[in-house]
Residue frames relative to the residue before (quaternion, step in Angstrom):
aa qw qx qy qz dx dy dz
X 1.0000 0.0000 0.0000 0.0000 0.00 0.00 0.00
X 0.3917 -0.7010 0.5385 0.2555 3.74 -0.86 0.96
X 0.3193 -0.7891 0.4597 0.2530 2.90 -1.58 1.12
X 0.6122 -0.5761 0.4697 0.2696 4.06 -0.96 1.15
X 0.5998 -0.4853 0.5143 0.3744 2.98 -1.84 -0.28
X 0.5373 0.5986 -0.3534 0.4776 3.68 1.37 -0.79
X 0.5967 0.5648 -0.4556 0.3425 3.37 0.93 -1.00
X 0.6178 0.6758 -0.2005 0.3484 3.07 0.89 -1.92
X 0.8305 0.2557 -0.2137 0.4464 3.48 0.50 -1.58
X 0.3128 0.6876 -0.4849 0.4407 4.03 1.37 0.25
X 0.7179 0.4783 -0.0535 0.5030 3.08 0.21 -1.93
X 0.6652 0.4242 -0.1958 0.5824 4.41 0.87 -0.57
X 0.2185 -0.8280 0.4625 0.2296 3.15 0.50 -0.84
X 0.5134 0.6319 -0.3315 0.4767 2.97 1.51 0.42
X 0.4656 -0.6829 0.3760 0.4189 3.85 -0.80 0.49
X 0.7397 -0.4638 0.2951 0.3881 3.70 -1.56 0.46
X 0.3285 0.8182 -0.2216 0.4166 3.06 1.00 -0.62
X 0.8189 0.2813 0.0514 0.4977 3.50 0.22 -1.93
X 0.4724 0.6200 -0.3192 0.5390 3.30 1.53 -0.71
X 0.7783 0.4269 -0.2033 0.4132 3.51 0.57 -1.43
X 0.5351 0.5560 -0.2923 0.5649 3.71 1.40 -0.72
X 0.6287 0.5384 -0.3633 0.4277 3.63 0.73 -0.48
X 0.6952 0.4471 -0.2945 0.4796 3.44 0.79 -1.19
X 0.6844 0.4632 -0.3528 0.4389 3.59 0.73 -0.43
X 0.1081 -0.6785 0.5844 0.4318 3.62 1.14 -0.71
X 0.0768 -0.7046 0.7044 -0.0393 2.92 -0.61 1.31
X 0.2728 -0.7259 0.5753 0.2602 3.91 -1.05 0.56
X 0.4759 0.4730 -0.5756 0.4674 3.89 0.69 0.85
X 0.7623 0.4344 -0.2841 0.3866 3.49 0.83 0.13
X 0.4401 -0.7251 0.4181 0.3252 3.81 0.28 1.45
X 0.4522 -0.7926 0.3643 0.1860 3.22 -1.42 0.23
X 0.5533 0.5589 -0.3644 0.4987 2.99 1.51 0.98
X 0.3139 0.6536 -0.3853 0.5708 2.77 2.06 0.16
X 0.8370 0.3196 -0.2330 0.3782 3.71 0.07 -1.21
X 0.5856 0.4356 -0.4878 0.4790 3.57 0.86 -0.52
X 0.5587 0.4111 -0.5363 0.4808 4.30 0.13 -0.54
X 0.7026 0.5266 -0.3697 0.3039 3.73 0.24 -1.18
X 0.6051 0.5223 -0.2563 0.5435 3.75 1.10 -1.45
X 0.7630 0.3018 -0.3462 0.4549 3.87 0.21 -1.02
X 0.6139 0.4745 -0.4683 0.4226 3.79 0.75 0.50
X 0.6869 0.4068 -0.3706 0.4747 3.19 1.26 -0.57
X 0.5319 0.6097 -0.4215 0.4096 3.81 1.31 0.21
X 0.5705 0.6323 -0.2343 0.4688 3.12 1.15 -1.46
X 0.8474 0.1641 -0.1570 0.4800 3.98 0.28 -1.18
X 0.5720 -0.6863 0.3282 0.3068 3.92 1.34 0.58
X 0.2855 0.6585 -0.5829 0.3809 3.31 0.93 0.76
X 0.0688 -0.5616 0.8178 -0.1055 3.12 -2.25 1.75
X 0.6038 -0.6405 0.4178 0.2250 2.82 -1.27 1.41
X 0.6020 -0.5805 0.5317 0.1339 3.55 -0.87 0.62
X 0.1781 -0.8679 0.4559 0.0844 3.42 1.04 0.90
X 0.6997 0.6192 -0.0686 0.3496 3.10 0.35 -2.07
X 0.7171 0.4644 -0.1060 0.5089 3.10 0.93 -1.74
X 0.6614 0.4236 -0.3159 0.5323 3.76 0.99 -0.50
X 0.6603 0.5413 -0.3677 0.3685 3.45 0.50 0.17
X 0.6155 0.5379 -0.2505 0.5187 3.21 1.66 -0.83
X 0.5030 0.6081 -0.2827 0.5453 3.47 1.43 -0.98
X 0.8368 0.0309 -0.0212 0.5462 3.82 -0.44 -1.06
X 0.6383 -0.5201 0.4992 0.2700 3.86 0.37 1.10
X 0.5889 0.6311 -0.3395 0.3737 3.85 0.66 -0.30
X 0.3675 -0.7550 0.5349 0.0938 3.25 -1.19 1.29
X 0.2219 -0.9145 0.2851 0.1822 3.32 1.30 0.00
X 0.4353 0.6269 -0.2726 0.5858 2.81 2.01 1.14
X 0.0669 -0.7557 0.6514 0.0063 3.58 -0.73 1.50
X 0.4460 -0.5462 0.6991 0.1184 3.45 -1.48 2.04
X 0.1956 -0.5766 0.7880 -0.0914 3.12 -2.12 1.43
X 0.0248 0.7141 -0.6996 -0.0024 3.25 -1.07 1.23
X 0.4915 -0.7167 0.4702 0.1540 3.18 -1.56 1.59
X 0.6947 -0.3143 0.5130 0.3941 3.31 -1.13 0.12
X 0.7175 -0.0239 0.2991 0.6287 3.59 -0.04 -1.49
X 0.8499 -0.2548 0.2197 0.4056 3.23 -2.09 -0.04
X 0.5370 -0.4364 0.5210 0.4997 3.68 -1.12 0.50
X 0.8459 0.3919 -0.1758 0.3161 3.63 0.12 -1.16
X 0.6179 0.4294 -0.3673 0.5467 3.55 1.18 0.83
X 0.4747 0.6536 -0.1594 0.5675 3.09 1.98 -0.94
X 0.7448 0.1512 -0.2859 0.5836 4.15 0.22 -0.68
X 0.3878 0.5550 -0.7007 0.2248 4.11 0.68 0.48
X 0.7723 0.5251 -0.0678 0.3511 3.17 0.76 -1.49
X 0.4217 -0.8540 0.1960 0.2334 3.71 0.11 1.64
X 0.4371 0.7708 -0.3194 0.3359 3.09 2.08 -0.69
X 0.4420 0.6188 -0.3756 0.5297 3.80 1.00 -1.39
X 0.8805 0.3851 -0.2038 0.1867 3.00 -0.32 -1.65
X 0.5194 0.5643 -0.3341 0.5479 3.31 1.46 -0.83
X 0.5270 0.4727 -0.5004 0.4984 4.16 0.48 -0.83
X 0.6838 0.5665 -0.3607 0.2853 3.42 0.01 -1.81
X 0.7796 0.3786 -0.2732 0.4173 3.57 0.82 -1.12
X 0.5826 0.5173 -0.4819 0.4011 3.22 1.04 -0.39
X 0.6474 0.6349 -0.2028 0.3696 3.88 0.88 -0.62
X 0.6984 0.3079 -0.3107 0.5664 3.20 1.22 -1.06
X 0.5403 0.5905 -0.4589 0.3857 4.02 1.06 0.00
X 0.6285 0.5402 -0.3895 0.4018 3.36 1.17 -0.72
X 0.5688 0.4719 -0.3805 0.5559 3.61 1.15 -1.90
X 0.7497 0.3508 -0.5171 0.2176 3.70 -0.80 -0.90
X 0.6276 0.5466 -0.3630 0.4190 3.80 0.94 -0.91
X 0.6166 0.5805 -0.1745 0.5023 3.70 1.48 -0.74
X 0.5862 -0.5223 0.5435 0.2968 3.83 0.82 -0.21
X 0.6684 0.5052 -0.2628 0.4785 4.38 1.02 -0.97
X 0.4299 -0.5942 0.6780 0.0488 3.02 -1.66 0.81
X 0.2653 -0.7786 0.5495 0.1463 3.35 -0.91 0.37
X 0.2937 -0.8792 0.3724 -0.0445 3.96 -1.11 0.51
X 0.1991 0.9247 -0.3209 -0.0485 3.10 1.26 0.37
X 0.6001 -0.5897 0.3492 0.4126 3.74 -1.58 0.49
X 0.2269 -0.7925 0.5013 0.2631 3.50 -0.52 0.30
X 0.1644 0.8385 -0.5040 0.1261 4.01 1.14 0.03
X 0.1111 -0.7106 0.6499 0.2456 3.18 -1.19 -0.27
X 0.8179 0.2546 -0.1351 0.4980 3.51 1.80 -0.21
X 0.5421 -0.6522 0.0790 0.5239 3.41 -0.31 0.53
X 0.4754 0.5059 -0.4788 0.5374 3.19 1.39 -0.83
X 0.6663 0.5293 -0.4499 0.2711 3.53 -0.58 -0.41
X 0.5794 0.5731 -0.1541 0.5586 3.29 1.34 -1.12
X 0.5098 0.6962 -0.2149 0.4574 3.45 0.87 -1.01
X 0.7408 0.4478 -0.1764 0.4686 3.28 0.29 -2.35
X 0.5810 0.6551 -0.2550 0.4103 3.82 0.90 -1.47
X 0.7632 0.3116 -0.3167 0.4692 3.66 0.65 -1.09
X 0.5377 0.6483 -0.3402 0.4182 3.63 1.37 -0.41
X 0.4804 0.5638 -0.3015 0.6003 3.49 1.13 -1.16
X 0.8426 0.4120 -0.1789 0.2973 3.58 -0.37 -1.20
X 0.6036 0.4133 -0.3018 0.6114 3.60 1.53 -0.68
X 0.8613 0.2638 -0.1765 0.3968 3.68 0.26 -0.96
X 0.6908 0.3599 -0.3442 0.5242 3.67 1.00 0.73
X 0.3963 -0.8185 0.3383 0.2420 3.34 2.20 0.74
X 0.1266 0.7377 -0.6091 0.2622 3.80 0.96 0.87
X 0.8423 0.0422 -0.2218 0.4894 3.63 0.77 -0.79
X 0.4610 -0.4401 0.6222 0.4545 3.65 -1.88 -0.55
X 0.8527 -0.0594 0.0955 0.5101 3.82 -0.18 -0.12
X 0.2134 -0.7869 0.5720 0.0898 3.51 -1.46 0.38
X 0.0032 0.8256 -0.5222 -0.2135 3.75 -1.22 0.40
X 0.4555 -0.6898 0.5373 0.1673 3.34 -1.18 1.03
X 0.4316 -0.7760 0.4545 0.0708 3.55 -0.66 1.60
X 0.8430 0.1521 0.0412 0.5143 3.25 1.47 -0.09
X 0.4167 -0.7692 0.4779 0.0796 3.34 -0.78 0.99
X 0.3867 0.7427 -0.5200 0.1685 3.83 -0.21 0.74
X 0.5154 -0.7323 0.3562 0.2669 3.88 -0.94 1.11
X 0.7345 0.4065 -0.2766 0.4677 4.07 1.33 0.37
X 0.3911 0.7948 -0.3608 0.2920 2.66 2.13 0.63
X 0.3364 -0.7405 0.4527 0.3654 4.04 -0.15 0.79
X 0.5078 0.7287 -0.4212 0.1837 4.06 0.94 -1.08
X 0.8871 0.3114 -0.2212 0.2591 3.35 0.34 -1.46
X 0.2747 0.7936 -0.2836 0.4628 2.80 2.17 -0.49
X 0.7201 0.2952 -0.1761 0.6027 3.74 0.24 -1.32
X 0.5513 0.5932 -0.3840 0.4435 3.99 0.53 -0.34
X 0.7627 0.3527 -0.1612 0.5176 3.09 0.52 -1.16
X 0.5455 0.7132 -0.1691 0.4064 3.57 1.02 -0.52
X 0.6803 0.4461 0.0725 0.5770 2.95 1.34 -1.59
X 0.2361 -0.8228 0.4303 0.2864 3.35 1.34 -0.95
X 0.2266 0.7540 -0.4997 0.3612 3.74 1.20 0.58
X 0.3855 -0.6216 0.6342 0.2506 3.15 -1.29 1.09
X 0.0082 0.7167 -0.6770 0.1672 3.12 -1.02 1.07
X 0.1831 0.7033 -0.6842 -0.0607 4.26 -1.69 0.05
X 0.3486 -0.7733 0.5292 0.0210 2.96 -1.33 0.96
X 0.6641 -0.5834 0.4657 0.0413 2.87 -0.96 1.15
X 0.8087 0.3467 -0.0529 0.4722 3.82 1.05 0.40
X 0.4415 -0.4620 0.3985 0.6579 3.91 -0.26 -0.43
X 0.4991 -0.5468 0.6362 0.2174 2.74 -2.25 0.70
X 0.4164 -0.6611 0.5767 0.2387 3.57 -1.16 1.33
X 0.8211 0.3652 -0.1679 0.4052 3.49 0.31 -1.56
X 0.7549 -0.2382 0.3137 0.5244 3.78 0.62 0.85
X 0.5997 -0.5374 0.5590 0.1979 3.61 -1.39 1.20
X 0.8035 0.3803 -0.2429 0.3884 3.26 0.63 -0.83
X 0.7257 0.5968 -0.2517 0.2321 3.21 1.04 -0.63
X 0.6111 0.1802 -0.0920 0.7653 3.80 1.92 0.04
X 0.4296 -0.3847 0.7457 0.3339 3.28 -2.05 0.24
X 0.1309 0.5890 -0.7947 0.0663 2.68 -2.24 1.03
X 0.0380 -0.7961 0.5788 0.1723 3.24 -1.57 0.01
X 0.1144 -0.8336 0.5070 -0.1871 3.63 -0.47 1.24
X 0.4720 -0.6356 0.5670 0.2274 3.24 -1.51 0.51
X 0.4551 -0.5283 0.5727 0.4310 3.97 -1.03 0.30
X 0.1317 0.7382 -0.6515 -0.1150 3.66 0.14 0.44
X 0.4836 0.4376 -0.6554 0.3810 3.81 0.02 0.36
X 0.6729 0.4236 -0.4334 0.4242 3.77 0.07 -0.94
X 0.4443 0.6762 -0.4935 0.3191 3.92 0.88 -1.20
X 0.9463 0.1565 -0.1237 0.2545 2.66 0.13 -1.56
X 0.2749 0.8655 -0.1809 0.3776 3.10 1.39 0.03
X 0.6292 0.5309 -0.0354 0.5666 2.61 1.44 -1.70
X 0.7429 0.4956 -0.2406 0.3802 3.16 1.11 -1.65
X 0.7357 0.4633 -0.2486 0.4270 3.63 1.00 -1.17
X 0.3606 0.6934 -0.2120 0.5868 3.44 1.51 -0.10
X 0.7235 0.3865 -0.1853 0.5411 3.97 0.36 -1.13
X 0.5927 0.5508 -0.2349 0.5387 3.92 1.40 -1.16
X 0.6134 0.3912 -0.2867 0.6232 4.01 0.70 -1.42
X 0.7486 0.4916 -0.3641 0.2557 4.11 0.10 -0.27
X 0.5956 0.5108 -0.1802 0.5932 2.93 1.76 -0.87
X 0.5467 -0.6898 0.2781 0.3845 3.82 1.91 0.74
X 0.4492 0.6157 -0.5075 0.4020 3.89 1.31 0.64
X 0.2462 -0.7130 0.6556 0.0359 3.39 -1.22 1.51
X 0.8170 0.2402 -0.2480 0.4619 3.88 0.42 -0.72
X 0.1596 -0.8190 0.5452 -0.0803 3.30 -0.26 1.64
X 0.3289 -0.7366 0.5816 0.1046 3.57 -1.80 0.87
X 0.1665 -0.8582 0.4778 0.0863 3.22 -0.92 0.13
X 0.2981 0.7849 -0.5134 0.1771 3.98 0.37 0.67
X 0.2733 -0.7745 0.5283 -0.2154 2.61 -0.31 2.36
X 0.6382 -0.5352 0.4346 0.3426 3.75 -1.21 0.21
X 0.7648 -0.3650 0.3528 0.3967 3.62 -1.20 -0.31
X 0.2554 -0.8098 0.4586 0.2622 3.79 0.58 1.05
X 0.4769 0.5072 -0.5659 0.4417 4.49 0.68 0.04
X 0.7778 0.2697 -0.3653 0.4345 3.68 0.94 0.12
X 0.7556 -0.3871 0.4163 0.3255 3.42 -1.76 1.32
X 0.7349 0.5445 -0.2717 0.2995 3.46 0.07 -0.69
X 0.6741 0.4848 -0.1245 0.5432 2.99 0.92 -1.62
X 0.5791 0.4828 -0.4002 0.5208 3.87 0.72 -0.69
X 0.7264 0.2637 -0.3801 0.5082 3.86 -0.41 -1.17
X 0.5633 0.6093 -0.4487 0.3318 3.91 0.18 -0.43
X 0.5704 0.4151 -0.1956 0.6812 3.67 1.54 -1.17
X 0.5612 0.7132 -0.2490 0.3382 3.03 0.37 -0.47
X 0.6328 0.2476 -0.0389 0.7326 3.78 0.23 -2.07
X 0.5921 0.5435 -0.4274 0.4140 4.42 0.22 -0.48
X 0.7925 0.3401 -0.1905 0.4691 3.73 0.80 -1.03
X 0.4297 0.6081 -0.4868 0.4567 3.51 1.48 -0.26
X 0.6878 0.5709 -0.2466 0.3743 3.51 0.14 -1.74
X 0.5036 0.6051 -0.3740 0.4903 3.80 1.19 -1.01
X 0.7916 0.4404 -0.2348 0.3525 3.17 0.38 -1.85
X 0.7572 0.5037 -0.1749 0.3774 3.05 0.45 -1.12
X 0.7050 0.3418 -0.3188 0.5334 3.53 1.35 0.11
X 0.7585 -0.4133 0.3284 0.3821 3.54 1.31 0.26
X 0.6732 0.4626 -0.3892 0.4259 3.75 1.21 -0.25
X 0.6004 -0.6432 0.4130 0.2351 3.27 -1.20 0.78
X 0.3545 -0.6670 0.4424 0.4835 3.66 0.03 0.27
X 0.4667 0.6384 -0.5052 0.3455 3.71 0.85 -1.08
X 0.8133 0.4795 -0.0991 0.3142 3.65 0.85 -1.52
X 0.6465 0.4813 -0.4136 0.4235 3.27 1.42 0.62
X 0.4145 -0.7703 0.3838 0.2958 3.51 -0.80 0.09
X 0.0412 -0.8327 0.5471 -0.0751 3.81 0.45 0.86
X 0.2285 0.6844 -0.6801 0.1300 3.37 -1.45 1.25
X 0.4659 -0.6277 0.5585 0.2774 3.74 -1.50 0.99
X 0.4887 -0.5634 0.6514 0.1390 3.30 -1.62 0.61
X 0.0941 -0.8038 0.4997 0.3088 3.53 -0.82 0.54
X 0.6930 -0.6156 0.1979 0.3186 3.23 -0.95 0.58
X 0.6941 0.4646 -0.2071 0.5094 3.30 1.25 -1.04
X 0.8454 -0.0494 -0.1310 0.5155 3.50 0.14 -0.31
X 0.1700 -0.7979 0.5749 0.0618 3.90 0.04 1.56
X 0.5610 0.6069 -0.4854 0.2852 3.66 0.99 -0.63
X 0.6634 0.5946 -0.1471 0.4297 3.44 1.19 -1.42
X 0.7394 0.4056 -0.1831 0.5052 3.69 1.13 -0.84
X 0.6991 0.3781 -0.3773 0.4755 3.04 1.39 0.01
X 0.3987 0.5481 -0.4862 0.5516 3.53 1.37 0.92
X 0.6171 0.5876 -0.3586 0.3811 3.71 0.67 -0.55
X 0.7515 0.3758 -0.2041 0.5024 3.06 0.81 -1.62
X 0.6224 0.3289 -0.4799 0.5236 4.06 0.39 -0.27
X 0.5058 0.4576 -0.5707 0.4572 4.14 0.31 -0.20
X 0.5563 0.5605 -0.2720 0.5499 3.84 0.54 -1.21
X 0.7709 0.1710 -0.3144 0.5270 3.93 -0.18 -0.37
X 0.5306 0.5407 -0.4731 0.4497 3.68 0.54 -0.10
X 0.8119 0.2423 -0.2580 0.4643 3.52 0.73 -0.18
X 0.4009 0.7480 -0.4130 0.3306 3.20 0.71 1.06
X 0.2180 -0.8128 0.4657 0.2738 3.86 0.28 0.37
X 0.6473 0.0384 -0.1947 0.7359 3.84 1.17 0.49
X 0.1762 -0.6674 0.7195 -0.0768 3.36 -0.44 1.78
X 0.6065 -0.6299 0.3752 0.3076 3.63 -1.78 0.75
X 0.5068 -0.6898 0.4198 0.3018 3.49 -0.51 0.04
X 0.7074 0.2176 0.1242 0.6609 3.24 1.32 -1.10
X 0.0570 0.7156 -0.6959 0.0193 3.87 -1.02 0.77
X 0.1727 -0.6409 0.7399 0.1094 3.29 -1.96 0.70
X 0.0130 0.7894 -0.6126 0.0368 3.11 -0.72 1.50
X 0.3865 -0.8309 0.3257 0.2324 3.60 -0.64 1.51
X 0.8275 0.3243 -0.2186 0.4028 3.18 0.67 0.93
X 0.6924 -0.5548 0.2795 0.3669 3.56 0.07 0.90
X 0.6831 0.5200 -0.1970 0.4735 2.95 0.26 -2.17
X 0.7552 0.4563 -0.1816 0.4342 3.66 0.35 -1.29
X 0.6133 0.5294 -0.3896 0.4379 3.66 1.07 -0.89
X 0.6982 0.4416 -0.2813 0.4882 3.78 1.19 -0.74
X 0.4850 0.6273 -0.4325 0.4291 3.33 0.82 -0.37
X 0.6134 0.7026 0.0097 0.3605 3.44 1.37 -1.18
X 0.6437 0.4759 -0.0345 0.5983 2.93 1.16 -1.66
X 0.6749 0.4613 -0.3393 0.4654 3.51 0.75 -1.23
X 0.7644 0.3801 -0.4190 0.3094 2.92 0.43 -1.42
X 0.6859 0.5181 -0.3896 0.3305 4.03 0.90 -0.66
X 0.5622 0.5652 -0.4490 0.4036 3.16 1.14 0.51
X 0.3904 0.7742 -0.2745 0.4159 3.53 1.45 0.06
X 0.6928 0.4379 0.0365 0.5717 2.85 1.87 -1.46
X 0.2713 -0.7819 0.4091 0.3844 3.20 1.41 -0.16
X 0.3934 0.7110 -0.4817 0.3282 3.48 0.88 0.81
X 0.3821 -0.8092 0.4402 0.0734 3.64 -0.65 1.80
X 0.1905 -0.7492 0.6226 0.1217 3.31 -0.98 1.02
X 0.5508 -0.4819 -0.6766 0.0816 1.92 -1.34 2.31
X 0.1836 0.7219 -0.6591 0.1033 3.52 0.39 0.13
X 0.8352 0.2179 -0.1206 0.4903 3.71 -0.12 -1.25
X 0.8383 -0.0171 0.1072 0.5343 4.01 1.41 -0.38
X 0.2828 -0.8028 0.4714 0.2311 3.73 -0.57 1.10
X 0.1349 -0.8453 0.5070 0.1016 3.33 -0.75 0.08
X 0.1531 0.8372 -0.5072 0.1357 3.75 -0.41 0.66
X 0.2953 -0.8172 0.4928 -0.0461 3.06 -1.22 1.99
X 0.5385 -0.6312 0.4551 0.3232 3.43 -1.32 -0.14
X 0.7501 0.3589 -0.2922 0.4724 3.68 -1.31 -0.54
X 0.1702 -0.7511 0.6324 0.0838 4.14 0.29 0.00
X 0.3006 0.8225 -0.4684 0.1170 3.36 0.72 1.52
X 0.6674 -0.3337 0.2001 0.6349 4.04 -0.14 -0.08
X 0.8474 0.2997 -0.3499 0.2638 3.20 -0.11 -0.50
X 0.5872 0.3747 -0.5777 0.4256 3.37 1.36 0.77
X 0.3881 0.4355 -0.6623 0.4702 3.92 0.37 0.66
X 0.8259 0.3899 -0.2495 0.3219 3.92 0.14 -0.57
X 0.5986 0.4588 -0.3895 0.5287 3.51 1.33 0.73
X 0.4240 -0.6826 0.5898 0.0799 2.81 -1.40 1.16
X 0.2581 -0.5013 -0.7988 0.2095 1.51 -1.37 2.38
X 0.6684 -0.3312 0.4985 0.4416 3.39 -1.87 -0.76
X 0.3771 -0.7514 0.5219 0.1442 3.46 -0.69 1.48
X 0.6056 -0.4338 0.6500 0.1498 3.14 -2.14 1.43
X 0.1811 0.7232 -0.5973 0.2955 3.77 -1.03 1.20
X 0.4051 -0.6884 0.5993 0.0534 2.71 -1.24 1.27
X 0.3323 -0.7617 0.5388 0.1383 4.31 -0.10 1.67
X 0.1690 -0.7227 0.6648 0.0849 3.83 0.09 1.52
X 0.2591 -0.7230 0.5783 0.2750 3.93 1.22 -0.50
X 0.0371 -0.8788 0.4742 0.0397 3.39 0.89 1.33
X 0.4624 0.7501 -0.3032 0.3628 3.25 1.44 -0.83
X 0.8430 0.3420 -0.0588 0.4111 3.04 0.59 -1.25
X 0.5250 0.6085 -0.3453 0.4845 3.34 1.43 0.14
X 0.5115 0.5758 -0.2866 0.5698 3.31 1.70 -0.65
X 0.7273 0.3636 -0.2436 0.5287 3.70 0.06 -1.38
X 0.4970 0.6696 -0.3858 0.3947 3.94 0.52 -0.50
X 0.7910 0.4693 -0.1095 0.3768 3.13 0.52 -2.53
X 0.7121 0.5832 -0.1560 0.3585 2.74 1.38 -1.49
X 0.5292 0.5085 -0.3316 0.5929 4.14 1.46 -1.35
X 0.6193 0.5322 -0.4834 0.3156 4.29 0.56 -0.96
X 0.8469 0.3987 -0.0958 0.3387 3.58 0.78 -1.37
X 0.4941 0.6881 -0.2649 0.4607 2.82 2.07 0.33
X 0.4766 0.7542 -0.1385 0.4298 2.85 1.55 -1.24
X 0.7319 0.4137 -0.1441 0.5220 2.99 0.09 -2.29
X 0.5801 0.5821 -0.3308 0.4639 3.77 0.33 -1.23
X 0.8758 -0.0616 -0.2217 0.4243 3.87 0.12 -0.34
X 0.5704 0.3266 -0.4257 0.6218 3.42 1.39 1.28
X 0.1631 -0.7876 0.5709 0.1647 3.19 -0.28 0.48
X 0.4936 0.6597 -0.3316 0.4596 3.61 1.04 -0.72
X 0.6219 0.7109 -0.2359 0.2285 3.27 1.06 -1.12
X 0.7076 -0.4913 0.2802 0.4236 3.64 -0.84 0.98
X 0.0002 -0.7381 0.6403 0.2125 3.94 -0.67 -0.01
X 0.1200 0.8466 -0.5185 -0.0008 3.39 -0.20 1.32
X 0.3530 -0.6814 0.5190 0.3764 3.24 -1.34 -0.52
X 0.2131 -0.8156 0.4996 0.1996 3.19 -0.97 0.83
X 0.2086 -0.7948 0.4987 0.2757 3.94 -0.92 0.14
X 0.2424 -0.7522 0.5432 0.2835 3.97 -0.25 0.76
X 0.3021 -0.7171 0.5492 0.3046 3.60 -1.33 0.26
X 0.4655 -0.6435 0.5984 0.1056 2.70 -1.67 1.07
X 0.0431 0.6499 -0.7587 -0.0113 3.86 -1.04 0.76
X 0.4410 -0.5613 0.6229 0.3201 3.45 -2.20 0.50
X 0.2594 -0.7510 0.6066 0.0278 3.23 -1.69 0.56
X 0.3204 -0.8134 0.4733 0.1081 3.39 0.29 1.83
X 0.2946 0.7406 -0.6035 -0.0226 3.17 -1.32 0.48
X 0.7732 -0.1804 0.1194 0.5961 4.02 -1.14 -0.75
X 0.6463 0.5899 -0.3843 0.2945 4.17 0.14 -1.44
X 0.7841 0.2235 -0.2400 0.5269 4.14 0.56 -0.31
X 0.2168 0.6478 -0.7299 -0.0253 3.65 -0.97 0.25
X 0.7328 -0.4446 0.4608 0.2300 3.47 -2.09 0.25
X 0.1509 -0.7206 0.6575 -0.1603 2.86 -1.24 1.58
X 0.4406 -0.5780 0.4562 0.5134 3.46 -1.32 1.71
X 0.5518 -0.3975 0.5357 0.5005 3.73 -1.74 -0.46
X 0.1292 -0.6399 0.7575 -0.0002 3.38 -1.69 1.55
X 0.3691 -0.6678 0.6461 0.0204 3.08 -1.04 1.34
């Protein structure tokens, strides 16, 4: 015979009720309360009742993830993944499943969050990205679906949960760290500018210019394309090879892309930093694993995931609950890719 929640609270001494607040981690319920409650419900082999809680609170206990782009351009690129873990650590500690889009286009993507709101597949959804021609949150917000997003908020701070880096200061910070180390002719190879990101990134990058004296005319600023970065980052270093004052230093906003980069200037026998510094963003594994080891700005992608992911959890079994935004901090990580240069005018 299976053991209940009565069993549980009999055997606790605590009413069902509290039993049930436990399984949710509820925060009206102290936390020596839940660890006596949990090691009784270890002790006499009790498993939640999955099945049975869904029928109870209508709840699919399942939280939809929309990508940036295709799943399959999306898991090239380790950042995704790092969110992803930070999300599926939160859902698993939370009782939730997770759902991802499977598009390969946006409409497609689009159709996926429709599917998922109006055939209730999920309880709530988060959007990996912030961009102003984007149809999703629109219909989200429309629809009234608990949803947070992963990015700045278009429609007002107040109007959704999100969670997000200051990426103006990020970078800011970042093009700034490059002018200290005594570099005057500065690059820029930013993301796809229809996203929120990529703008304040140009952005907090062109402030620093200003503010230290460079001319915008005098920097060198190109987008990455999204779908095939391996190839565009051959373009652009073919492109600085023909420059007769080539930068000295580049801030590319995104790892994945900063190596794409590197490789390709090794084609050229051009030395990182020996012949050029180079510094990326998101400080994921595979810039501790490139040679040199890449300069990077720690977006703590991880934690933007587990963040995005505890916000919409929350709300989901409080509704009452705050709808905030949260902002993660960003810190640089020194390593081998940047080193000091006299100042070259």
């Amino acid at each position: 015979m299976s053991v209940t929640i009565k069993d549980v609270a009999r055997q606790a001494n605590v009413a069902p009720s509290t039993v049930s607040r436990v399984i949710s981690d509820s925060p009206r319920i102290s936390e020596d309360t839940k660890r006596r409650v949990r090691k009784v419900m270890e002790e006499m082999g009790y498993h939640l009742n999955i099945n049975g809680r869904v029928l109870v609170r209508q709840s699919t206990q399942t939280i939809g993830i929309v990508m940036k782009d295709s799943a399959t351009h999306s898991f090239e690129n380790p950042f995704f993944s790092e969110i992803l873990k930070g999300i599926s650590g939160s859902c698993h500690a939370k009782d939730y499943s997770i759902n991802l889009t499977t598009g390969e286009s946006q409409e497609a993507i689009f159709q996926d969050v429709v599917k998922m709101v109006q055939g209730k597949r999920v309880d709530g959804i988060i959007v990996l990205y912030s961009r102003e021609d984007d149809p999703v949150v629109p219909y989200l917000m429309e629809r009234d679906f608990p949803f947070v997003v992963v990015g700045k908020p278009l429609f007002g701070a107040n109007k959704h949960m999100y969670v997000d880096n200051d990426n103006v200061e990020a970078s800011r910070e970042a093009a700034n760290h490059l002018i200290n180390l005594g570099h005057r002719r500065l690059g820029f190879i930013g993301g796809d500018l229809k996203f929120e990101v990529a703008k304040d990134r140009l952005n907090g990058f062109k402030q620093a210019a200003y503010e230290n004296g460079i001319k915008e005319e005098e920097l060198y600023i190109l987008s990455t394309e999204l779908n095939n970065p391996v190839t565009t980052g051959k373009k652009i270093v073919s492109k600085l090879m023909e420059l007769s004052h080539r930068p000295t230093a580049l801030l590319v906003t995104d790892d994945y892309n900063g190596l794409t980069v590197i490789s390709a200037f090794q084609e050229h026998n051009i030395k990182v930093p020996e012949d050029v510094s180079v510094i990326g963003f998101n400080n994921t594994m595979i810039a501790k694993l490139a040679y040199p080891p890449l300069t990077t700005v720690d977006t703590n992608p991880y934690q933007l995931g587990f963040q995005a992911s505890n916000s919409l959890i929350d709300v989901l079994n409080d509704p009452s609950a705050l709808k905030r935004g949260v902002i993660i901090p960003t810190t640089i990580v020194e390593r081998d890719s940047c080193k000091s240069v006299e100042i070259v005018q």
